[in-house]
PDB file of N, CA, C and O in Angstrom:
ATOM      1  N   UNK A   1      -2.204   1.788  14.326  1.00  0.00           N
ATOM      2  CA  UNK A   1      -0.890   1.302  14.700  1.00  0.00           C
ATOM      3  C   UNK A   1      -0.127   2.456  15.366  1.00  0.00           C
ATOM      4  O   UNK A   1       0.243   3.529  14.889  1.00  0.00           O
ATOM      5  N   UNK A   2       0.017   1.902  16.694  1.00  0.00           N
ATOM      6  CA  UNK A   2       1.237   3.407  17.338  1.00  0.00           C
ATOM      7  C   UNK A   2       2.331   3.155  16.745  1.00  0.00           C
ATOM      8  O   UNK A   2       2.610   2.000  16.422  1.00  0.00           O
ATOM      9  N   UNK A   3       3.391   4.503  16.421  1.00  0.00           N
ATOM     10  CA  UNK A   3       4.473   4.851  15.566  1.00  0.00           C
ATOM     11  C   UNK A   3       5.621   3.928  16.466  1.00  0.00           C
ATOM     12  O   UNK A   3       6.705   3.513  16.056  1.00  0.00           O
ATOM     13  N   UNK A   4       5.163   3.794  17.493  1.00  0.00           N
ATOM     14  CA  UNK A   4       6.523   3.158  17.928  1.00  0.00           C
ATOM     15  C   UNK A   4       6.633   1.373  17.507  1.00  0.00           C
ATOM     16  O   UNK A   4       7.583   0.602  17.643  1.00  0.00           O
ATOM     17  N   UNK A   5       5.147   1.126  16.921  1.00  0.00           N
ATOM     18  CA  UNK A   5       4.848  -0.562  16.462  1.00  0.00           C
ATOM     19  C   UNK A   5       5.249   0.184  15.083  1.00  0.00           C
ATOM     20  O   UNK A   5       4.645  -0.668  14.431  1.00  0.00           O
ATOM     21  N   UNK A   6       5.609   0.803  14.365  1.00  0.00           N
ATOM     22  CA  UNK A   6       5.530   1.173  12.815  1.00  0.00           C
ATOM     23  C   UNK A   6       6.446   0.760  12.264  1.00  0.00           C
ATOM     24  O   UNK A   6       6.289   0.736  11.043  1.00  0.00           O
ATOM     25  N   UNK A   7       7.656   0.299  12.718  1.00  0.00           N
ATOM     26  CA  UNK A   7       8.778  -0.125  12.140  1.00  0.00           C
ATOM     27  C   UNK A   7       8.556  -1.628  11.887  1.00  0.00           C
ATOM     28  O   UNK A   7       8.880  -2.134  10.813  1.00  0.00           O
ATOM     29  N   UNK A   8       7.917  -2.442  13.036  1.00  0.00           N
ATOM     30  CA  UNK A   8       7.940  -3.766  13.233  1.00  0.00           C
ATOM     31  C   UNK A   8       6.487  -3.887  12.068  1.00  0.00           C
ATOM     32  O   UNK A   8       6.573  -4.668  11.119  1.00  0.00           O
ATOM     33  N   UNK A   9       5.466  -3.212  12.232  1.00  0.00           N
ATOM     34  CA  UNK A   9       4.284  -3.581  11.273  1.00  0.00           C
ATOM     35  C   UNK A   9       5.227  -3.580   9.610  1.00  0.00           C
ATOM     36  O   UNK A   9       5.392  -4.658   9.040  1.00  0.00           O
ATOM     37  N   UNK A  10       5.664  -2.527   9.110  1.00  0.00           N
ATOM     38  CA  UNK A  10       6.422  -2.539   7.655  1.00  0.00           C
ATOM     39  C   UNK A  10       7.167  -3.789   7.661  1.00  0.00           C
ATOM     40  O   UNK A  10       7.226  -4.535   6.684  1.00  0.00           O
ATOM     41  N   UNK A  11       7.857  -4.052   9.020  1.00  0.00           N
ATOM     42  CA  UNK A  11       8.437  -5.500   8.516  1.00  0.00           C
ATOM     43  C   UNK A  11       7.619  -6.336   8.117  1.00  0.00           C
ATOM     44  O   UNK A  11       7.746  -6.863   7.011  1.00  0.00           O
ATOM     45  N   UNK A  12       6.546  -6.640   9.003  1.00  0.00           N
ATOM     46  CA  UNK A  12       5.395  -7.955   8.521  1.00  0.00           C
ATOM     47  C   UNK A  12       4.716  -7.325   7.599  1.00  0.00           C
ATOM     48  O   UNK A  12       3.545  -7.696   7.665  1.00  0.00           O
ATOM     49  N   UNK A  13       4.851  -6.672   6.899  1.00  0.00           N
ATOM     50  CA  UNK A  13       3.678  -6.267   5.663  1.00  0.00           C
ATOM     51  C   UNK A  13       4.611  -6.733   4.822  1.00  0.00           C
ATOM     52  O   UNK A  13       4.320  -7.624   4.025  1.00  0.00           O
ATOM     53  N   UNK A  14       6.304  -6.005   4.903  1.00  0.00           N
ATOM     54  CA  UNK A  14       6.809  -6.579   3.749  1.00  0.00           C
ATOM     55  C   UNK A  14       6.864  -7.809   3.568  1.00  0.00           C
ATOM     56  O   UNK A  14       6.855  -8.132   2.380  1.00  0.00           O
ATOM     57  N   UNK A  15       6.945  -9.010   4.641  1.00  0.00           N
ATOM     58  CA  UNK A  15       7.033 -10.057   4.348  1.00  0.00           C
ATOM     59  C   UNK A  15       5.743 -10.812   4.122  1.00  0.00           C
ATOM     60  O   UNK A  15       5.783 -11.996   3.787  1.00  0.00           O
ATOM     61  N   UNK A  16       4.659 -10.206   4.283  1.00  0.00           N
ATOM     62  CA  UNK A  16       3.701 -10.696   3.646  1.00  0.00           C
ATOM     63  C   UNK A  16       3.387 -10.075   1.974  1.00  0.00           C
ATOM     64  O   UNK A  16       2.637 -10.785   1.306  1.00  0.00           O
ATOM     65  N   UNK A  17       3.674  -9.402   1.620  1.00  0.00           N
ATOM     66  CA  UNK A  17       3.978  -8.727   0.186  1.00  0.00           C
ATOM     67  C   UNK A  17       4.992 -10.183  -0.300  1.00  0.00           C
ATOM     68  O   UNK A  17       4.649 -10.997  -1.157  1.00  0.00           O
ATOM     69  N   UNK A  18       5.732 -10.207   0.157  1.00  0.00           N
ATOM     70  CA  UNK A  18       6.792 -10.944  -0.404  1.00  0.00           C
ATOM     71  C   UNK A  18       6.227 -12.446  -0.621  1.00  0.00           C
ATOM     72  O   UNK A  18       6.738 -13.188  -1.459  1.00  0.00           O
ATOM     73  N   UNK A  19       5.383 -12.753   0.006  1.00  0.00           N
ATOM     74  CA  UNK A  19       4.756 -14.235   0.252  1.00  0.00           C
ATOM     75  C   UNK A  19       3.605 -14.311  -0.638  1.00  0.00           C
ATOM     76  O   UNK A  19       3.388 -15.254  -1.399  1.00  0.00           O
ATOM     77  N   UNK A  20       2.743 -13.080  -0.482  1.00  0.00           N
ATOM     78  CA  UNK A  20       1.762 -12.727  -1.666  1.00  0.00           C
ATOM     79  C   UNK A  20       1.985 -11.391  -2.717  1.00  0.00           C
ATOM     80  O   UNK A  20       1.348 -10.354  -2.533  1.00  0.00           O
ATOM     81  N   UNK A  21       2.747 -11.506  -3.592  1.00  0.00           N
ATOM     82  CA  UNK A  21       3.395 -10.762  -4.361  1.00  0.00           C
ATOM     83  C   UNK A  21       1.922  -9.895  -5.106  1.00  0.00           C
ATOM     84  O   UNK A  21       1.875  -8.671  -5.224  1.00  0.00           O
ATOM     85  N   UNK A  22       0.806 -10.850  -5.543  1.00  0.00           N
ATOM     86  CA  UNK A  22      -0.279 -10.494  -5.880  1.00  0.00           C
ATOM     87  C   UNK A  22      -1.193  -9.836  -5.507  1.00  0.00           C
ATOM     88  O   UNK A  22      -2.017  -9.177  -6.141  1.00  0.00           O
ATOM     89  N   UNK A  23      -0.979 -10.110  -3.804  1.00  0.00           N
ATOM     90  CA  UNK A  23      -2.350  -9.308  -3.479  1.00  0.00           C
ATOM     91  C   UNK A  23      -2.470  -7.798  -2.851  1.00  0.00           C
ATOM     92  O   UNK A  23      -2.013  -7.376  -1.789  1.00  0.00           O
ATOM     93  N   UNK A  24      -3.125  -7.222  -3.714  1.00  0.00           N
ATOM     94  CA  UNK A  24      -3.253  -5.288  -3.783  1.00  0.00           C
ATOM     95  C   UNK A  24      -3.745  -5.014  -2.524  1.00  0.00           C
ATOM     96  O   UNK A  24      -3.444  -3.959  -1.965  1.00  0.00           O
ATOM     97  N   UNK A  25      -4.719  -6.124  -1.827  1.00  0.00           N
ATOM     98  CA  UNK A  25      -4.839  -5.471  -0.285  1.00  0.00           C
ATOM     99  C   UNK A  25      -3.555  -5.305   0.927  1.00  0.00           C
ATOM    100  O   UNK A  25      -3.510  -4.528   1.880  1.00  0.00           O
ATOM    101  N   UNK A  26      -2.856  -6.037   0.617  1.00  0.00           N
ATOM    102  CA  UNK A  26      -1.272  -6.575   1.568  1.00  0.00           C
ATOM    103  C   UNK A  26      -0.866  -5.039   1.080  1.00  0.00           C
ATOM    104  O   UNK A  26      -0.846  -4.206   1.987  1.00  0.00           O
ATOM    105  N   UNK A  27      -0.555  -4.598  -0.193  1.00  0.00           N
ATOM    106  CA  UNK A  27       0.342  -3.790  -1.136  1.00  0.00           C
ATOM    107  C   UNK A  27      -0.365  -2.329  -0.525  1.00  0.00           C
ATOM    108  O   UNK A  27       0.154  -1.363   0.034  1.00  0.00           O
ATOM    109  N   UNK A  28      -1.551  -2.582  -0.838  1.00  0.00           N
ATOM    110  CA  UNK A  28      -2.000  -1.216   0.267  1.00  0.00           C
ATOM    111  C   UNK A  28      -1.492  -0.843   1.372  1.00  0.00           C
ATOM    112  O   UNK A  28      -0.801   0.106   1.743  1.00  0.00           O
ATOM    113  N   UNK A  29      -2.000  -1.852   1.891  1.00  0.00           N
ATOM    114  CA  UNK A  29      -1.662  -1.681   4.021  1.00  0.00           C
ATOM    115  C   UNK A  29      -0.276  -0.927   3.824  1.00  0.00           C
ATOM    116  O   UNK A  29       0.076   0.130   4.350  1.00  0.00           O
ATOM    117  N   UNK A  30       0.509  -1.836   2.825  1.00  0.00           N
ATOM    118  CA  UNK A  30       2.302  -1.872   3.020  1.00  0.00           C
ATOM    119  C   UNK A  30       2.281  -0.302   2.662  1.00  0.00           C
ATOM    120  O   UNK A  30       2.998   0.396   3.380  1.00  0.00           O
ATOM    121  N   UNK A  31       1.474   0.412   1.539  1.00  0.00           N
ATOM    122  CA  UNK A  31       2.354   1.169   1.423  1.00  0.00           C
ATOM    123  C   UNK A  31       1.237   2.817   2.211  1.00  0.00           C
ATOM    124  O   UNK A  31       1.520   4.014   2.145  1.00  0.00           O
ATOM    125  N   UNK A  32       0.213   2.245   2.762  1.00  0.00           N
ATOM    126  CA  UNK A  32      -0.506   3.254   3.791  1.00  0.00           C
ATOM    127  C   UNK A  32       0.765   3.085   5.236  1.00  0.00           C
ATOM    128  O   UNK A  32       1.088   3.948   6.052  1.00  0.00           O
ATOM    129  N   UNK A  33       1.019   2.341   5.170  1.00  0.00           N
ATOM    130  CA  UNK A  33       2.215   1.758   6.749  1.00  0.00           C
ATOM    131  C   UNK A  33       3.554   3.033   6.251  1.00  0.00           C
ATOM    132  O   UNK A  33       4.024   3.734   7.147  1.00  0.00           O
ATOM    133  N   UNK A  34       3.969   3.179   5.036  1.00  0.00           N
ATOM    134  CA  UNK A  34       4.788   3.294   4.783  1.00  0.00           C
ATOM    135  C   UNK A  34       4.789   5.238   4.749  1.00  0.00           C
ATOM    136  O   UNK A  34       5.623   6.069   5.110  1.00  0.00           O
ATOM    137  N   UNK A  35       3.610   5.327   4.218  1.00  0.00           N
ATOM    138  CA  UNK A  35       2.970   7.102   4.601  1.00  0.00           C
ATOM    139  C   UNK A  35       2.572   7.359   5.396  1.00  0.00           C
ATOM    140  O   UNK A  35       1.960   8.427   5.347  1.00  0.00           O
ATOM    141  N   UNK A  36       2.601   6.481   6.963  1.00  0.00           N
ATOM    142  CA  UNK A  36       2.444   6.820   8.109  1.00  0.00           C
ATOM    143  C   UNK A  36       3.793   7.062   8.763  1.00  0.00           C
ATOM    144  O   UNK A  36       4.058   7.790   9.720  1.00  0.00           O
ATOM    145  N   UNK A  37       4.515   6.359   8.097  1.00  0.00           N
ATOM    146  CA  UNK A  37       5.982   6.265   8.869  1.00  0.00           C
ATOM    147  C   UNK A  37       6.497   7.930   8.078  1.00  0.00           C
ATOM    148  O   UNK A  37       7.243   8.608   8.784  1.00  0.00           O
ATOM    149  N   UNK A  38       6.226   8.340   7.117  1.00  0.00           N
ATOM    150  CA  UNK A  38       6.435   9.357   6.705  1.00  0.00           C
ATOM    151  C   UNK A  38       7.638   9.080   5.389  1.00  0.00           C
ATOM    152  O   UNK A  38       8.480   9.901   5.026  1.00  0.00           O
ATOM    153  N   UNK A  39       7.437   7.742   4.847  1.00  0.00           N
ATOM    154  CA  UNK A  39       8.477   7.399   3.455  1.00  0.00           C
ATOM    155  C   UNK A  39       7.588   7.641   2.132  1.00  0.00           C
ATOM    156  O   UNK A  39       7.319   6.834   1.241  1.00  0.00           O
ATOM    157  N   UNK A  40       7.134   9.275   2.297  1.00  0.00           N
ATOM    158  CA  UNK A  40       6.163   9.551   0.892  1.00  0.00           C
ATOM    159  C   UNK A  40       6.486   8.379  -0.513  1.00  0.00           C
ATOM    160  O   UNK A  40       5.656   7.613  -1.003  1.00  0.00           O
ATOM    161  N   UNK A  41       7.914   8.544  -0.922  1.00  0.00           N
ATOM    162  CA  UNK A  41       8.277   8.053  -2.059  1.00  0.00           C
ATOM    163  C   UNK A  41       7.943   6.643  -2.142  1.00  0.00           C
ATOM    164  O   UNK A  41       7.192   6.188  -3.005  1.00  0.00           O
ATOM    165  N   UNK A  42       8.514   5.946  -1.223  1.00  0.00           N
ATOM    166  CA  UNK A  42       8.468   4.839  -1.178  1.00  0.00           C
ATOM    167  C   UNK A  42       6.830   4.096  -1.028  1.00  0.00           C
ATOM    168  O   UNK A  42       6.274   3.141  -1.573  1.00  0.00           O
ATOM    169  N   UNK A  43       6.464   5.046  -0.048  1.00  0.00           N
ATOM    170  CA  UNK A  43       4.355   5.049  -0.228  1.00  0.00           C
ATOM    171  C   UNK A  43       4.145   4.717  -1.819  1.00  0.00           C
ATOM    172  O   UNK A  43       3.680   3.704  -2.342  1.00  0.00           O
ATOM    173  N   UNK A  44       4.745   6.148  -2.518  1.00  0.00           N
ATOM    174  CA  UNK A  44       4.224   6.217  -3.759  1.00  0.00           C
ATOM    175  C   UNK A  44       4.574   5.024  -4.487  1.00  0.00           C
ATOM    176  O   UNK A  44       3.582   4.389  -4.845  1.00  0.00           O
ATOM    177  N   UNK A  45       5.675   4.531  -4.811  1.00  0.00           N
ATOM    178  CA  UNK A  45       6.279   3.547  -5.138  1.00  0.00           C
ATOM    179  C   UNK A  45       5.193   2.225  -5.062  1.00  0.00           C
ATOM    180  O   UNK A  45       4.650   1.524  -5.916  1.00  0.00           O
ATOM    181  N   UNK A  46       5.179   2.268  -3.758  1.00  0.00           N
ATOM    182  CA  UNK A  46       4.085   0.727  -3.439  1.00  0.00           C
ATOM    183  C   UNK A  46       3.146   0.847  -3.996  1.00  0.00           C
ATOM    184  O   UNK A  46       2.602  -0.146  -4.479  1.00  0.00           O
ATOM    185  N   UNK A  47       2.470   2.431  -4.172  1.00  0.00           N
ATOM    186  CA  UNK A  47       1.092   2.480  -4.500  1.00  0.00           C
ATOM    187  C   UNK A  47       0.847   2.142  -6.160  1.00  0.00           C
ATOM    188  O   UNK A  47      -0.196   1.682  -6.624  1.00  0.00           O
ATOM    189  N   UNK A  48       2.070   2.489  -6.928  1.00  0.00           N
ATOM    190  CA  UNK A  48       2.398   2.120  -8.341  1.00  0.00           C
ATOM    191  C   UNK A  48       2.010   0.731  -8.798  1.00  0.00           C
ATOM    192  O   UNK A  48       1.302   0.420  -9.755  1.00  0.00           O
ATOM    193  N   UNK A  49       2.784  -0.247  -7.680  1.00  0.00           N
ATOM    194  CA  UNK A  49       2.495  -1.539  -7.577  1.00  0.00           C
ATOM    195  C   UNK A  49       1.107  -1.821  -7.487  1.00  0.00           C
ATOM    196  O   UNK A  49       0.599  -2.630  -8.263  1.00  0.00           O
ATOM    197  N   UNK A  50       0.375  -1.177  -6.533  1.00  0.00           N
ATOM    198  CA  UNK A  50      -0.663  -1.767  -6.303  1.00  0.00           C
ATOM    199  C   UNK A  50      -1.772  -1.238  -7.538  1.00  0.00           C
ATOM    200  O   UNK A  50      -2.856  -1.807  -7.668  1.00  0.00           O
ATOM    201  N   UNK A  51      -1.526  -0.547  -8.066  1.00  0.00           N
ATOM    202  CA  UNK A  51      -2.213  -0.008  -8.963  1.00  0.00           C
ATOM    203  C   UNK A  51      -2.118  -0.919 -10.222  1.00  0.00           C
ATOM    204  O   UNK A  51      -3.118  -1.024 -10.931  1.00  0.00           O
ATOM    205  N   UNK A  52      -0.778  -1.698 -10.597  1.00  0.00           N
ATOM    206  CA  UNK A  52      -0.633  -2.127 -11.615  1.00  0.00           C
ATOM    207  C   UNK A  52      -1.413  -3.715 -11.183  1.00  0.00           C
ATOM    208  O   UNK A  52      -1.899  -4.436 -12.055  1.00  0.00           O
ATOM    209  N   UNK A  53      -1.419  -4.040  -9.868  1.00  0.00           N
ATOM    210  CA  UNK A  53      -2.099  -5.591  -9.913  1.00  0.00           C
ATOM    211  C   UNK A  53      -3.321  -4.888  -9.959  1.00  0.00           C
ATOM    212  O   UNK A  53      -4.066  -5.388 -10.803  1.00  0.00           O
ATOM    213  N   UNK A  54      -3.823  -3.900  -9.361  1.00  0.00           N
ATOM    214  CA  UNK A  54      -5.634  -3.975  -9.939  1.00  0.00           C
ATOM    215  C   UNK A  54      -6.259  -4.057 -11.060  1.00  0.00           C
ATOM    216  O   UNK A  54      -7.382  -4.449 -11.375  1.00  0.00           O
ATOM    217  N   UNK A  55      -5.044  -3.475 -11.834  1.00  0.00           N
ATOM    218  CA  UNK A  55      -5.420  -3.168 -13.166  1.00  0.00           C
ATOM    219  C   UNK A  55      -5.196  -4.415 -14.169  1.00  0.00           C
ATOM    220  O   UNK A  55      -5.735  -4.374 -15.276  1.00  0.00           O
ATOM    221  N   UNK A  56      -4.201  -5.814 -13.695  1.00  0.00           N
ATOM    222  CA  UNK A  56      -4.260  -6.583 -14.093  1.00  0.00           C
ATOM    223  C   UNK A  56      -5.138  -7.734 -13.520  1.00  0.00           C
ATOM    224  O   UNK A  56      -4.789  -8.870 -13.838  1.00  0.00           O
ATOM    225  N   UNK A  57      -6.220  -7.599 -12.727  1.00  0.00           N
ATOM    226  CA  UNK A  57      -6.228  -8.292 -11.752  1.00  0.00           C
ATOM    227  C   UNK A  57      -7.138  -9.273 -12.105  1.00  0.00           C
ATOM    228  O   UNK A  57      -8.131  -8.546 -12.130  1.00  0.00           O
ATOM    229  N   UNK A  58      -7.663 -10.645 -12.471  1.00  0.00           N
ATOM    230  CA  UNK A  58      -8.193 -11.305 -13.072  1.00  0.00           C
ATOM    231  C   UNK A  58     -10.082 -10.949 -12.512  1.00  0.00           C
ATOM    232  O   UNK A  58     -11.024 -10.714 -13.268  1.00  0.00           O
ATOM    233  N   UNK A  59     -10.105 -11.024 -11.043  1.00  0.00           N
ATOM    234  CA  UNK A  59     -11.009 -10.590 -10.499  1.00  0.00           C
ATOM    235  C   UNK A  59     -11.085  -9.183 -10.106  1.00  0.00           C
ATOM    236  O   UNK A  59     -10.034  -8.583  -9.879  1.00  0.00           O
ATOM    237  N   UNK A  60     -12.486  -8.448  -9.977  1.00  0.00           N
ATOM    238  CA  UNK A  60     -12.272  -7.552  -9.862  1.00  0.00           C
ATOM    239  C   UNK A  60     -11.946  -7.120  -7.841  1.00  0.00           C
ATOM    240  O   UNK A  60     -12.620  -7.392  -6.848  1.00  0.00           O
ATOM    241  N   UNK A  61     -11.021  -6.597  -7.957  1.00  0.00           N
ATOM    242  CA  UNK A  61     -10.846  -6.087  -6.424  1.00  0.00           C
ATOM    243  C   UNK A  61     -11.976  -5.482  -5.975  1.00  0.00           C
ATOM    244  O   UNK A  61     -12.901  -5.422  -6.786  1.00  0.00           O
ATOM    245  N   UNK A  62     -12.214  -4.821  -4.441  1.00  0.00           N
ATOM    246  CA  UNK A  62     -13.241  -4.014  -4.030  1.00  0.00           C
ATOM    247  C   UNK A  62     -13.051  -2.694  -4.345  1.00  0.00           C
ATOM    248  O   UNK A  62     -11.968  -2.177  -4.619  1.00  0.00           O
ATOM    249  N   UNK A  63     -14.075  -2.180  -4.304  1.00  0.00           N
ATOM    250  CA  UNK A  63     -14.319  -0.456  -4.948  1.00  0.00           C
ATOM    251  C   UNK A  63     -13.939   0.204  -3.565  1.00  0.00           C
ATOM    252  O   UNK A  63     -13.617   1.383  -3.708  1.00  0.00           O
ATOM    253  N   UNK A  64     -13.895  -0.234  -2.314  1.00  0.00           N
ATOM    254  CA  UNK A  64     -13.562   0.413  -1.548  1.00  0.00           C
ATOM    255  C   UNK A  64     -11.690   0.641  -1.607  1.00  0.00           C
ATOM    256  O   UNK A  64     -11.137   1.740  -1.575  1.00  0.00           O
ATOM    257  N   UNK A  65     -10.806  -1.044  -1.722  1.00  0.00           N
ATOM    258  CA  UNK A  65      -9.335  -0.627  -1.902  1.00  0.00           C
ATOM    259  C   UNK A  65      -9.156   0.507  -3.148  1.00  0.00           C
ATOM    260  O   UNK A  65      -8.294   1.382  -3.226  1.00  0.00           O
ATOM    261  N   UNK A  66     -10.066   0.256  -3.936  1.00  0.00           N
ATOM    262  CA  UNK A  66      -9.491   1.535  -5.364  1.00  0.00           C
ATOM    263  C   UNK A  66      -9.422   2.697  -4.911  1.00  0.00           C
ATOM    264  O   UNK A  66      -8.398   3.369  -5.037  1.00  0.00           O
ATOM    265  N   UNK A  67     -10.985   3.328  -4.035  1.00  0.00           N
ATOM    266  CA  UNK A  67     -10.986   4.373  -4.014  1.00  0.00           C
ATOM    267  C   UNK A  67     -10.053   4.689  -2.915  1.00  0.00           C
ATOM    268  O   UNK A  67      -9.719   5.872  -2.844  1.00  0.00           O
ATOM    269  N   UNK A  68      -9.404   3.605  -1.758  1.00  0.00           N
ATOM    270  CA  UNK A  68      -8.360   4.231  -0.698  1.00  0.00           C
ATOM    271  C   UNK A  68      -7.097   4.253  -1.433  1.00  0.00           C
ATOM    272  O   UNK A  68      -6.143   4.877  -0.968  1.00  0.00           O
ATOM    273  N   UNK A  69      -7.010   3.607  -2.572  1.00  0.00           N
ATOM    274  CA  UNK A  69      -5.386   3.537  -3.367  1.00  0.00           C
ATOM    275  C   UNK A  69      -5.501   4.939  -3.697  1.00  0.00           C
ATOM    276  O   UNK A  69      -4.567   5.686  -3.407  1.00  0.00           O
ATOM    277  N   UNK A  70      -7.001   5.587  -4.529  1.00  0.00           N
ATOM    278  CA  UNK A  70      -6.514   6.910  -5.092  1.00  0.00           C
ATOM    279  C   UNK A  70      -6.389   7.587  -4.008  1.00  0.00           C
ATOM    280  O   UNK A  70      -5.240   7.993  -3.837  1.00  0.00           O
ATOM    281  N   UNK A  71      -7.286   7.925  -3.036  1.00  0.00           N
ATOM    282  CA  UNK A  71      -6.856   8.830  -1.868  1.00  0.00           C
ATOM    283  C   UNK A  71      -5.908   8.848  -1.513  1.00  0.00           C
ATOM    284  O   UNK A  71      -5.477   9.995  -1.403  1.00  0.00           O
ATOM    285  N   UNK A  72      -4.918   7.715  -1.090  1.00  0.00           N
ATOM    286  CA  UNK A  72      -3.503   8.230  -0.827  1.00  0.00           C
ATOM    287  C   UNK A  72      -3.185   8.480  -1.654  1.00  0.00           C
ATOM    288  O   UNK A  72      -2.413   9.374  -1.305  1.00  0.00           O
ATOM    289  N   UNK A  73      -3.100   8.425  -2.895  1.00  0.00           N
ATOM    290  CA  UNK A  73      -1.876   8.724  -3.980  1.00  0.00           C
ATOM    291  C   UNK A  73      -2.441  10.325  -3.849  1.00  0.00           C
ATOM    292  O   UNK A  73      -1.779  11.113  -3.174  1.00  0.00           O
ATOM    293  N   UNK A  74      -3.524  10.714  -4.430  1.00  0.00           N
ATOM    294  CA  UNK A  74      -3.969  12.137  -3.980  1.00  0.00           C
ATOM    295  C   UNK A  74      -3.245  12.825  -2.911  1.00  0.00           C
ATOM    296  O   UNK A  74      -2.618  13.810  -3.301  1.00  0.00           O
ATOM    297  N   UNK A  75      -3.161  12.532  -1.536  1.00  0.00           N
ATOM    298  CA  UNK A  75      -2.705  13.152  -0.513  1.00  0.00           C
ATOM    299  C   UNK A  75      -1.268  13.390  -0.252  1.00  0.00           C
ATOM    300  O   UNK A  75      -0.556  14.327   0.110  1.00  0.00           O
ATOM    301  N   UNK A  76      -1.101  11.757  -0.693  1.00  0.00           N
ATOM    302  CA  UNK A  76       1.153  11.708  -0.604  1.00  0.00           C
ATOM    303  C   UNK A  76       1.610  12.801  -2.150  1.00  0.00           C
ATOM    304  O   UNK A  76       2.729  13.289  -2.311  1.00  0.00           O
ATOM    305  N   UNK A  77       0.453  12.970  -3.099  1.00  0.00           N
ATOM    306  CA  UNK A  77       1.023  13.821  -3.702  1.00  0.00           C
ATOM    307  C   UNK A  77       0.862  15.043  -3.935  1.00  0.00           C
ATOM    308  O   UNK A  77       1.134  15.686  -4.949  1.00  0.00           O
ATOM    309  N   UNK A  78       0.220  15.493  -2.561  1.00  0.00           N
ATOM    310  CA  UNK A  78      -0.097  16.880  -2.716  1.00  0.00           C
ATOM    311  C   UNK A  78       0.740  17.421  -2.032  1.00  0.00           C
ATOM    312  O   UNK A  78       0.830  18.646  -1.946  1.00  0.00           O
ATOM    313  N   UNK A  79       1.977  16.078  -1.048  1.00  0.00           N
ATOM    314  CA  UNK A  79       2.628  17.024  -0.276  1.00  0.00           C
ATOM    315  C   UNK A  79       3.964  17.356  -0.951  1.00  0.00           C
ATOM    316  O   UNK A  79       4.724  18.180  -0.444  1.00  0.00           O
TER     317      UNK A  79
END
């Protein structure tokens, strides 16, 4: 996504978050969108979320979203 689409992509992520409150892949994107735009906290924030639906998540999610949830949280918190 070029930075100058980055404002308009966070809009449609949030409103797809908002439509699927549940799903940890939307909650990702939203909050990888959100550590591109450079809103560490708010990254982190989302990533909280998304962490708490995996962990409740009736099915199991893919091993690939887990291991990109920890990598960002790793990286947004090393800075």
């Amino acid at each position: 996504m070029e930075s100058n689409q980055l404002p308009r992509g966070i809009q449609l992520l949030r409103q797809a978050v908002s439509q699927q409150p549940d799903n940890p892949v939307i909650g990702y994107h939203l909050a990888a969108a959100y550590a591109k735009a450079g809103q560490r906290e708010t990254a982190l924030q989302q990533l909280s979320v998304v962490t708490r639906l995996i962990n409740v998540a009736q099915s199991k999610p893919p091993a690939s979203l887990v291991e990109d949830v920890k990598k960002l949280q790793q990286r947004l918190q090393q800075k």
